[in-house]
Residue frames as qw, qx, qy, qz and C-alpha x, y, z in Angstrom:
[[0.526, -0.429, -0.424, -0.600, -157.66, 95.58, 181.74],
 [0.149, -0.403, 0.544, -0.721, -158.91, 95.48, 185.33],
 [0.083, 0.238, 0.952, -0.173, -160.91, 92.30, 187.19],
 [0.414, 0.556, 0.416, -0.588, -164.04, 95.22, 187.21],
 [0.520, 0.469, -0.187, -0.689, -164.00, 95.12, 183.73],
 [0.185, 0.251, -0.921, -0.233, -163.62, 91.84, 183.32],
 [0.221, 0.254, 0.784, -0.521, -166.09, 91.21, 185.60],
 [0.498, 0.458, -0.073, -0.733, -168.63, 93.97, 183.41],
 [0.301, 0.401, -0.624, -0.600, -167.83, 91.99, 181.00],
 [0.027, -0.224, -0.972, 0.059, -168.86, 88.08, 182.31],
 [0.263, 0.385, 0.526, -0.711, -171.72, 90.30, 183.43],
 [0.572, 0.557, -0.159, -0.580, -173.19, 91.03, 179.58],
 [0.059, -0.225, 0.952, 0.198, -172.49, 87.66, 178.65],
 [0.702, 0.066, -0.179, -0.686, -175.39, 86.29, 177.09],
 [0.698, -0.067, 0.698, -0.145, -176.64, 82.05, 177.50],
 [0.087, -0.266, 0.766, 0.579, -176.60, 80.51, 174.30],
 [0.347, -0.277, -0.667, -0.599, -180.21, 79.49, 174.90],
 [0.373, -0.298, 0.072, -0.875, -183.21, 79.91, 176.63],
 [0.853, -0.218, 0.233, -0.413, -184.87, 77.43, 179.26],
 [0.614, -0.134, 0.778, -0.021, -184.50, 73.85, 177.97],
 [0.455, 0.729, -0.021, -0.511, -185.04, 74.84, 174.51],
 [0.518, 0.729, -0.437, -0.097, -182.13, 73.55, 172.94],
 [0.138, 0.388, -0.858, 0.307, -180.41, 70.17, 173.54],
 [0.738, -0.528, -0.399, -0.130, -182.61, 69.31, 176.47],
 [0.490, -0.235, -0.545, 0.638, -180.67, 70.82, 178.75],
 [0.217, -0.936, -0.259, -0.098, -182.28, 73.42, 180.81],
 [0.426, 0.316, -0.340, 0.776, -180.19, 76.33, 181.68],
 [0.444, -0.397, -0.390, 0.702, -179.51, 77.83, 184.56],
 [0.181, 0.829, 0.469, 0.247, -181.49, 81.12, 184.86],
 [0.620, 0.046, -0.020, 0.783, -178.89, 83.91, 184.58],
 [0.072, 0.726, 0.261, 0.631, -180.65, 87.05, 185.33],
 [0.354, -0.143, -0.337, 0.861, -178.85, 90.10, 187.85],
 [0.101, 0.874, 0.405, 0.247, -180.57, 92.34, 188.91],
 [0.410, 0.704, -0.186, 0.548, -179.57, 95.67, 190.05],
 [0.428, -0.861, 0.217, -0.167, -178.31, 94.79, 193.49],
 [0.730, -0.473, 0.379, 0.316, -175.65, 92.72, 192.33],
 [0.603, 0.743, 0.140, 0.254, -174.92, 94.79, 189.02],
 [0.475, -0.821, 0.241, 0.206, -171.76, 95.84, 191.19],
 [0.661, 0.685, -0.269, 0.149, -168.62, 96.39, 188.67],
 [0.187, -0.811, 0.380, -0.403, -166.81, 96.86, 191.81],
 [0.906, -0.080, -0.416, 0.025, -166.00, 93.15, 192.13],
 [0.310, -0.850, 0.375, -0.202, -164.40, 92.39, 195.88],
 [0.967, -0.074, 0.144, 0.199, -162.26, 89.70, 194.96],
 [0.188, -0.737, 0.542, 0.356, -158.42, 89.42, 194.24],
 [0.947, 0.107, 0.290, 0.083, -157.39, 87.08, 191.05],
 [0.671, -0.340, 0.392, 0.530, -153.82, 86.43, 190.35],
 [0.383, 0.644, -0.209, -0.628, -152.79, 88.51, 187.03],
 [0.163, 0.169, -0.942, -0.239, -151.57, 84.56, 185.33],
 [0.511, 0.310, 0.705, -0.383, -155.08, 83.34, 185.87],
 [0.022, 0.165, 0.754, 0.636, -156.43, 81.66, 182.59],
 [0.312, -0.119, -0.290, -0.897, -159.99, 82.73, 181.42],
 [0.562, -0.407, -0.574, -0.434, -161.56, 79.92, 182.37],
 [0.268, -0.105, -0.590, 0.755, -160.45, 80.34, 186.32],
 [0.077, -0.016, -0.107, 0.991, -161.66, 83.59, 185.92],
 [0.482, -0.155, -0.472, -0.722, -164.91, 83.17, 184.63],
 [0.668, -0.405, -0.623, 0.048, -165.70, 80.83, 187.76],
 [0.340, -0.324, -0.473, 0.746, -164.56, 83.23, 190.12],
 [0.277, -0.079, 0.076, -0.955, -166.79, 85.55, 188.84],
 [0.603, -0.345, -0.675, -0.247, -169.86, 82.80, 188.53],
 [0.580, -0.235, -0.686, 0.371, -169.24, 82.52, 191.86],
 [0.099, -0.315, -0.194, 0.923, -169.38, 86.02, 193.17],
 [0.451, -0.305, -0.384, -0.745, -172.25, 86.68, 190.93],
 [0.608, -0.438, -0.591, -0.298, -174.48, 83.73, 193.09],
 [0.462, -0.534, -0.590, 0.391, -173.11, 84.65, 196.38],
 [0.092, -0.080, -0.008, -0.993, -173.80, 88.80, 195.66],
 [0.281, -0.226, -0.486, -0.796, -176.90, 87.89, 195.51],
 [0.454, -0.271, 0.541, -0.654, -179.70, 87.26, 197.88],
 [0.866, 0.235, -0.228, -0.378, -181.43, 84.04, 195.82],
 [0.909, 0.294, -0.296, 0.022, -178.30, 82.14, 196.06],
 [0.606, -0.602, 0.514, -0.076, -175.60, 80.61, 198.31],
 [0.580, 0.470, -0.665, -0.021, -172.54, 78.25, 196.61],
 [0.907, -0.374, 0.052, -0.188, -172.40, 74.96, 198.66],
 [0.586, -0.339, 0.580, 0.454, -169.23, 73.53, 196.89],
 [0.583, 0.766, -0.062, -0.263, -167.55, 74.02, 193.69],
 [0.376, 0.681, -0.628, -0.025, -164.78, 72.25, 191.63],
 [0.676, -0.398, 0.601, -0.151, -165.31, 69.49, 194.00],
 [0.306, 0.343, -0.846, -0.269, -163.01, 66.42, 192.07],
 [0.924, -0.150, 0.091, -0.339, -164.41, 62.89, 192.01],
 [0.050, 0.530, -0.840, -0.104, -161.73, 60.20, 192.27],
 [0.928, 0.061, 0.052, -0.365, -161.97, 56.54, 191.84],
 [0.935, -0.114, 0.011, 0.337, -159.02, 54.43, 192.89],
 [0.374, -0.623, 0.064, 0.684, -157.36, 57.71, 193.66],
 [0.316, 0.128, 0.634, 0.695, -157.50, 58.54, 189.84],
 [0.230, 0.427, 0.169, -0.858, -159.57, 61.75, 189.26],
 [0.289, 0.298, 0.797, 0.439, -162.57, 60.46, 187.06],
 [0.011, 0.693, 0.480, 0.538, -164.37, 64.06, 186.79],
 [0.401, -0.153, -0.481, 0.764, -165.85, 67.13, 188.49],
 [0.086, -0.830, -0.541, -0.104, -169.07, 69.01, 189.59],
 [0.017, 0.635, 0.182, 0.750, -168.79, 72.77, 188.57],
 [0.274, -0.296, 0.260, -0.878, -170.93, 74.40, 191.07],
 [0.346, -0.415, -0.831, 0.129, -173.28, 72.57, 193.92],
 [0.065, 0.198, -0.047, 0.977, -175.62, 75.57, 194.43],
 [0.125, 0.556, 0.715, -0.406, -178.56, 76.10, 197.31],
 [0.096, -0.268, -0.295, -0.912, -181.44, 78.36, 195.59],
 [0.168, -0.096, -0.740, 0.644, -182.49, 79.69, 198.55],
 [0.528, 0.092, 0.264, -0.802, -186.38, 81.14, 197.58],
 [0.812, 0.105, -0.430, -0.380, -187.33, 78.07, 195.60],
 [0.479, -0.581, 0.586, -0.301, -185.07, 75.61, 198.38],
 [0.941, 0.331, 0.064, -0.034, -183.89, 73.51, 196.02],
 [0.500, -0.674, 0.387, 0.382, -180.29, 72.24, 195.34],
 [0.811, 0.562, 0.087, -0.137, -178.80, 72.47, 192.08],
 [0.622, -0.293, 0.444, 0.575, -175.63, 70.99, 190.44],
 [0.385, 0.904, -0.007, -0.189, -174.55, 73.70, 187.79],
 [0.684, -0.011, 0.377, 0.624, -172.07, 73.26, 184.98],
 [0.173, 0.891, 0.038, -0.419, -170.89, 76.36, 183.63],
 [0.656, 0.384, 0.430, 0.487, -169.77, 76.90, 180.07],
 [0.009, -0.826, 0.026, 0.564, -168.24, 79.66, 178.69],
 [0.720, 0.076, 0.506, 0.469, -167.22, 79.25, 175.15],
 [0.025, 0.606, -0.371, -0.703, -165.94, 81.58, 171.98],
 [0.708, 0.314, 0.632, 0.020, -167.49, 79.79, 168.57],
 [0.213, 0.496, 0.046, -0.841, -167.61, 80.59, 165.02],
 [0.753, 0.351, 0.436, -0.346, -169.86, 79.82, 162.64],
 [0.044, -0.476, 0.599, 0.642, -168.36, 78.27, 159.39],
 [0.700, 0.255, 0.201, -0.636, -170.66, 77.87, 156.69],
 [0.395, 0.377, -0.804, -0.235, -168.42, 75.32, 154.81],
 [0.074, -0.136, 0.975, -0.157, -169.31, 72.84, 157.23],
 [0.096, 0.322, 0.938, 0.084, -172.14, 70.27, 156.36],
 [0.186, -0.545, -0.443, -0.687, -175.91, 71.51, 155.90],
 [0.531, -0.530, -0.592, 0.294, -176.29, 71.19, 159.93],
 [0.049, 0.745, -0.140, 0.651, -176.05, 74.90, 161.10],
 [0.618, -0.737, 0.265, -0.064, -175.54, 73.65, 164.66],
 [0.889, 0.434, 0.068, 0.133, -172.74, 72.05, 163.31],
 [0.564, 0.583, 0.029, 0.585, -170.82, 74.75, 162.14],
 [0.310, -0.857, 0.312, -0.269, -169.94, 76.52, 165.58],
 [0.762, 0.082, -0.266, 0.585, -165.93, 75.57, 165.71],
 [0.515, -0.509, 0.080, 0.686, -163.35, 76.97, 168.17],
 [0.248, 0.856, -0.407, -0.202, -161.02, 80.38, 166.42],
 [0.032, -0.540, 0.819, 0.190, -158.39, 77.63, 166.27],
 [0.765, 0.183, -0.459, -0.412, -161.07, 74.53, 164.80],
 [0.024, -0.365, 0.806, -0.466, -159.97, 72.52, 168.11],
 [0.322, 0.383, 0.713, -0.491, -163.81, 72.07, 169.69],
 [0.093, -0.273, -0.583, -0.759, -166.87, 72.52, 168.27],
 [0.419, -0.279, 0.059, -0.862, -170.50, 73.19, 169.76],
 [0.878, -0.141, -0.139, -0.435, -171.87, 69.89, 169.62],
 [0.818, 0.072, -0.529, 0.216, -169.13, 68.05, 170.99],
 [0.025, -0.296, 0.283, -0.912, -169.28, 70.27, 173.88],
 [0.712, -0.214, 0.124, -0.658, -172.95, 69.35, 174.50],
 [0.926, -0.137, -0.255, -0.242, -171.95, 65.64, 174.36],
 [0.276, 0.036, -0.707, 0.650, -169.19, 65.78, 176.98],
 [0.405, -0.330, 0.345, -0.780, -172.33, 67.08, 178.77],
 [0.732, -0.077, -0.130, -0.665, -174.68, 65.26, 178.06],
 [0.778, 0.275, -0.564, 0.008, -172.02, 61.83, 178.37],
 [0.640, -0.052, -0.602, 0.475, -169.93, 62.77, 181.32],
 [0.080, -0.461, 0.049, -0.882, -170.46, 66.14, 182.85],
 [0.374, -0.372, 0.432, -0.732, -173.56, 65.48, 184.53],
 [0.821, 0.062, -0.567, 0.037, -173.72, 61.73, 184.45],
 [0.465, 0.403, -0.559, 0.555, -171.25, 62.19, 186.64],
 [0.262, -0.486, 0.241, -0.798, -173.16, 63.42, 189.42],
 [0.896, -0.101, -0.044, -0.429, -174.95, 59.82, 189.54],
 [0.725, 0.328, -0.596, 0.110, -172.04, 57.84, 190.04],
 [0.735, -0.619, -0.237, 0.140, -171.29, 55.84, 193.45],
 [0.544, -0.026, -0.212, 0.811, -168.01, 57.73, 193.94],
 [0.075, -0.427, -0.045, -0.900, -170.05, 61.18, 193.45],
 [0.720, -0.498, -0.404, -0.264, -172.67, 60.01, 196.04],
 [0.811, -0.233, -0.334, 0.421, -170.31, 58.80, 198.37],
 [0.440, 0.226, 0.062, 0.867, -168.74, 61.90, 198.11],
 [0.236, -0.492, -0.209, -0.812, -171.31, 64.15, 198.49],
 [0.736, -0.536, -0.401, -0.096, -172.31, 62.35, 201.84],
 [0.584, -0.090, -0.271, 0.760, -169.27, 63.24, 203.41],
 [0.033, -0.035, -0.341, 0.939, -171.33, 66.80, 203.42],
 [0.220, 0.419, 0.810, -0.345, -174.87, 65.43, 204.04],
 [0.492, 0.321, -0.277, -0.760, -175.83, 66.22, 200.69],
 [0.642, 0.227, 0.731, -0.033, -178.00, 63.67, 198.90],
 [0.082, -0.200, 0.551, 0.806, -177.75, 63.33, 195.54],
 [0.121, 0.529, 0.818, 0.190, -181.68, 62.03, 194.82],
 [0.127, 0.879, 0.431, -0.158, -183.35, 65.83, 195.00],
 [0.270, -0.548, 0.243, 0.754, -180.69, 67.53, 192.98],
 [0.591, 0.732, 0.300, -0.159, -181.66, 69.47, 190.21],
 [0.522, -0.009, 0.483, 0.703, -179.21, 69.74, 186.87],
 [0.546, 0.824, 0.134, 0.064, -178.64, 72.59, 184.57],
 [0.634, -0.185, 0.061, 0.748, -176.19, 74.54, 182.92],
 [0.071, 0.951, -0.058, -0.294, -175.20, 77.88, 182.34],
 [0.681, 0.151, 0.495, 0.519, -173.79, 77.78, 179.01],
 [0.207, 0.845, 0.016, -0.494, -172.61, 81.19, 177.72],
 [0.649, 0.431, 0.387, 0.493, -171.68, 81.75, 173.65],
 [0.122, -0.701, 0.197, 0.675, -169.65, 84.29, 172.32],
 [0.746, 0.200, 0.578, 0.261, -170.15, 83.82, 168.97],
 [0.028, 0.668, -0.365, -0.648, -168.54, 85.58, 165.66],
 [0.698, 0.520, 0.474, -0.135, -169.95, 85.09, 162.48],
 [0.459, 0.398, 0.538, 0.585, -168.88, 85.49, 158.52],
 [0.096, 0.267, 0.011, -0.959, -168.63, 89.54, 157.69],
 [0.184, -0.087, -0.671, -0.713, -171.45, 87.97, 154.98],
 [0.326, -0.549, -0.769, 0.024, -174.00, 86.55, 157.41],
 [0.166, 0.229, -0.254, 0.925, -174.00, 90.19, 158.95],
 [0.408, -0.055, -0.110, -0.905, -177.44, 90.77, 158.53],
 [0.710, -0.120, -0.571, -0.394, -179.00, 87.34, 159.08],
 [0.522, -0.496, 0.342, -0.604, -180.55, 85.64, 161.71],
 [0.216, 0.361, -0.907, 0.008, -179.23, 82.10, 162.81],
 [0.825, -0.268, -0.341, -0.361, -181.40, 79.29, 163.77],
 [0.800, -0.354, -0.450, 0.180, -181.53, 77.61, 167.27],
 [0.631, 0.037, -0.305, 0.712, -179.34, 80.06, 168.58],
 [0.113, -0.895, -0.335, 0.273, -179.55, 82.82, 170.65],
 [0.475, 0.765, 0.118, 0.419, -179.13, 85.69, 168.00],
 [0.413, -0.894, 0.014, -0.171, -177.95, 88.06, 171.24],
 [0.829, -0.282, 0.332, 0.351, -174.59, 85.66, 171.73],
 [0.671, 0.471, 0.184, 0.542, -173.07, 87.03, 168.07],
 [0.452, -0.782, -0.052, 0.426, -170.42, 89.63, 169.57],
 [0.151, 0.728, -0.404, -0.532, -168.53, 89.94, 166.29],
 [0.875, 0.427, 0.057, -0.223, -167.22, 88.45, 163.02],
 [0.710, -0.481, 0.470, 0.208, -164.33, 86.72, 161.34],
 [0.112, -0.813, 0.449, 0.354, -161.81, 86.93, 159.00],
 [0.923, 0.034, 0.044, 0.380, -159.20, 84.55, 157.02],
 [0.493, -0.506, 0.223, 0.671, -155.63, 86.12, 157.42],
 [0.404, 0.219, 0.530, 0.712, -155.78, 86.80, 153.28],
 [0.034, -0.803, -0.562, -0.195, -158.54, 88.99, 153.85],
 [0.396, -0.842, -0.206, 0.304, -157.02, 91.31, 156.23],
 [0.560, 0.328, 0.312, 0.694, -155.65, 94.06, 153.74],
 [0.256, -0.390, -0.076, 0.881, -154.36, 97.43, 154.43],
 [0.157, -0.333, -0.461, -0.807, -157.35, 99.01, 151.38],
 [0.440, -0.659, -0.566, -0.228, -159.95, 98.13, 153.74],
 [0.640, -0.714, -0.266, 0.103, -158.88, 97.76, 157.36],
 [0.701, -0.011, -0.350, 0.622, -155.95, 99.77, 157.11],
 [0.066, -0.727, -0.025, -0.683, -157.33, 103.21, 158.44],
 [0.706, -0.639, -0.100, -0.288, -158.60, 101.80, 161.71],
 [0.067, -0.546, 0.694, -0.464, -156.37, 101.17, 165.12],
 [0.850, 0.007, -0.509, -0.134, -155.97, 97.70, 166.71],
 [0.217, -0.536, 0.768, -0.276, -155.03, 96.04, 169.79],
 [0.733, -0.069, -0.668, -0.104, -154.61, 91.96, 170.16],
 [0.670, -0.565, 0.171, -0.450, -156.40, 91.21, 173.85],
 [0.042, -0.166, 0.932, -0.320, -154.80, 88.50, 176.18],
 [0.469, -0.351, -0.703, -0.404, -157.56, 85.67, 175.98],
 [0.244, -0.657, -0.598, 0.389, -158.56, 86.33, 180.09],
 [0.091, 0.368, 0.114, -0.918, -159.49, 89.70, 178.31],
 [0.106, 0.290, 0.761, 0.570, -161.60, 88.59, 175.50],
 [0.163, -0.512, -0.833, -0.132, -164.88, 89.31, 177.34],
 [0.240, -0.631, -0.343, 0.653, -163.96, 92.60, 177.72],
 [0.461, 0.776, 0.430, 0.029, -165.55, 95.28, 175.97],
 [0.748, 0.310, 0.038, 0.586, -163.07, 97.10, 173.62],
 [0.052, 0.837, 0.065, 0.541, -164.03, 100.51, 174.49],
 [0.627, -0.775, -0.054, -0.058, -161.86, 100.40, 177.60],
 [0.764, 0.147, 0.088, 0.622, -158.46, 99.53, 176.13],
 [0.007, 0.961, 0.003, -0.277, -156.25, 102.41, 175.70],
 [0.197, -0.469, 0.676, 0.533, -153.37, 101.40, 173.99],
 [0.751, 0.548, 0.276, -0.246, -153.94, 101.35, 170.03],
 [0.593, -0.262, 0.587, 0.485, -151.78, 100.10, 166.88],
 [0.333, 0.579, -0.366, -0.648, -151.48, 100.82, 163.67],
 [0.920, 0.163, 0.138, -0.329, -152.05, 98.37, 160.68],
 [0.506, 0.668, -0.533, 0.114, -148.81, 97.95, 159.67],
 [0.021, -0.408, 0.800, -0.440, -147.49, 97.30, 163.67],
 [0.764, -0.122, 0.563, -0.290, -150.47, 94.44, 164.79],
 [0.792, 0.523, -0.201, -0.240, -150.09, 92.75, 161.21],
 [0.406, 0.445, -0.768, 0.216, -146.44, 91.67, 162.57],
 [0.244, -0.161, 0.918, -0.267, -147.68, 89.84, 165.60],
 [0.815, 0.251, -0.080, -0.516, -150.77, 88.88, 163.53],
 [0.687, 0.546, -0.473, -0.077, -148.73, 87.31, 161.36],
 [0.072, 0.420, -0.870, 0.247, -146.37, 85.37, 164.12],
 [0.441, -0.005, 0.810, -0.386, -149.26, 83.66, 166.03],
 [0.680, 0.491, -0.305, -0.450, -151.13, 83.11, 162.20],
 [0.596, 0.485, -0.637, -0.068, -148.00, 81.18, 161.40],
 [0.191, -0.191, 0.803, -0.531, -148.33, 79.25, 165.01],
 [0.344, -0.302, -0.779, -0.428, -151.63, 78.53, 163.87],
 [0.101, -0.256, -0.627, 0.729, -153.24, 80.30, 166.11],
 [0.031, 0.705, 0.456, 0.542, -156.42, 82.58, 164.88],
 [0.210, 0.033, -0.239, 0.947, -155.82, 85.97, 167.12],
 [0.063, 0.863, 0.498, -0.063, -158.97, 87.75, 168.43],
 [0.237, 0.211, 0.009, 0.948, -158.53, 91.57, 167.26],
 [0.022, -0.704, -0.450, 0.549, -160.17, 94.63, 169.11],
 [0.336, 0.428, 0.532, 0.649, -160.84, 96.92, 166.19],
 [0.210, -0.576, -0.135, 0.778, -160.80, 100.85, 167.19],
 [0.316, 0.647, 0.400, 0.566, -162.58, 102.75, 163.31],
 [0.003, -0.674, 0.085, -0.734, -163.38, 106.15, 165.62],
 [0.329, -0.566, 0.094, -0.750, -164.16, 107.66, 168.52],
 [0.482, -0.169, 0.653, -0.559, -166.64, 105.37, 169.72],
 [0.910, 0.232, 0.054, -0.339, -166.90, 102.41, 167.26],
 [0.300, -0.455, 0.832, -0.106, -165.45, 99.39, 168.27],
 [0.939, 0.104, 0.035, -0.325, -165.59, 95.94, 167.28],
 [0.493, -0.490, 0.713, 0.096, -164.07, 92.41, 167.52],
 [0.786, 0.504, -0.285, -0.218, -162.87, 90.06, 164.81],
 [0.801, -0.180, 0.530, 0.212, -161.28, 86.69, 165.19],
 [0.453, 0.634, -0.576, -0.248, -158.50, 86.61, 161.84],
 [0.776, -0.229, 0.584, -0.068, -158.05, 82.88, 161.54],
 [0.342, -0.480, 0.735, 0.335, -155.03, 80.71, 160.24],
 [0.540, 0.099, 0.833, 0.073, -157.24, 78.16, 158.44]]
């Protein structure tokens, strides 16, 4: 896959929610129009770059395509007796409203397991049951952008005659999110419904009666967020089922690109647990 389609791909990424709606945190307002709808991305990123690199180097090139916005600093570490105690995302002028804003960007993969409790925010876990949704919002909400208020971040931030008293906080918190083949049809509370990108599996499920007509390829995760219909190389069910089956037994949960005809595609997380 190619940076422009990766790029397409950060581009149709959806926020997990709308305004300040959810949480109390206000997001960042994520909307391109069509002079910086530019697949043609002019950047260069190593081919070993991990996803989440990647996904900031496009953030970035989204706000400075554009004419609204202008990146001051990003990744900037905070230290504290030389010991790195955090780090502010994106410090970002928004240049028609002339305001400065410290953005944390999120990019996450969820899915929704109804086993867990009666909470339904709850139940958005990592493919590999690692993270979860809400423990995500309370590294924000704890350290993330706390952080910004601390005398080391101040201090810091003077060194380029920012002040930290008229900065505004949000984030830009995108959700991929892959649901139960059963919930297919149903609409999730609190969530933006738009974020559900596919669905998900257990490994016992994934039987040559159903799924064995269709063709298959297993993405490199700094390809997830590309859309399938650009792959060209396709597998049989017989030939992904053997590296299924190695990174299964690794405990891993595999995302699968999923090839039925022509032009119907779709993704599915198969997962270990």
């Amino acid at each position: 896959m190619s940076v422009n389609h990766q790029y397409a791909g950060f581009l149709n990424s959806k926020l997990l929610w709308k305004d300040s709606s959810l949480f109390d945190l206000p997001q960042f307002d994520f909307q391109h129009n069509h002079e910086i709808i530019n697949t043609e991305i002019a950047i260069k990123i190593p081919e070993n770059e991990v996803l989440g690199k990647r996904i900031e180097q496009f953030f970035d090139y989204f706000l400075n395509s554009s004419k609204d916005y202008q990146t001051l600093l990003k990744n900037l570490q905070i230290f504290q007796n030389k010991i790195t105690i955090g780090e502010i995302d994106f410090l970002v002028k928004d240049l028609l409203q002339k305001q400065v804003l410290h953005i944390e960007l999120i990019y996450k993969f969820y899915l929704y397991d109804p086993n867990i409790s009666d909470a339904s925010l709850e139940r958005w876990i990592g493919p590999n049951r690692k993270d979860s949704l809400l423990e995500k919002v309370t590294k924000l909400k704890e350290k993330q952008l706390p952080l910004l208020h601390q005398p080391e971040t101040i201090a810091r931030l003077q060194e380029f005659d920012i002040s930290t008293n008229s900065i505004i906080q949000k984030v830009c918190f995108f959700g991929n999110l892959f649901i139960p083949l059963s919930y297919q049809n149903k609409q999730l509370p609190h969530i933006n419904n738009g974020c559900i990108v596919g669905f998900w599996i257990r490994a016992e499920e994934f039987k040559s009666e159903k799924y064995g007509s269709n063709v298959y390829h297993i993405p490199e995760k700094k390809n997830w967020m590309v859309h399938p219909k650009y792959n060209t190389t396709w597998h049989t069910f017989d030939h992904v089922s053997e590296e299924l089956n190695k990174q299964l037994s690794n405990k891993k949960s595999p995302l699968l690109w999923i090839k039925s005809n022509e032009d119907s595609f779709s993704k599915c997380f198969v997962v270990w647990w």
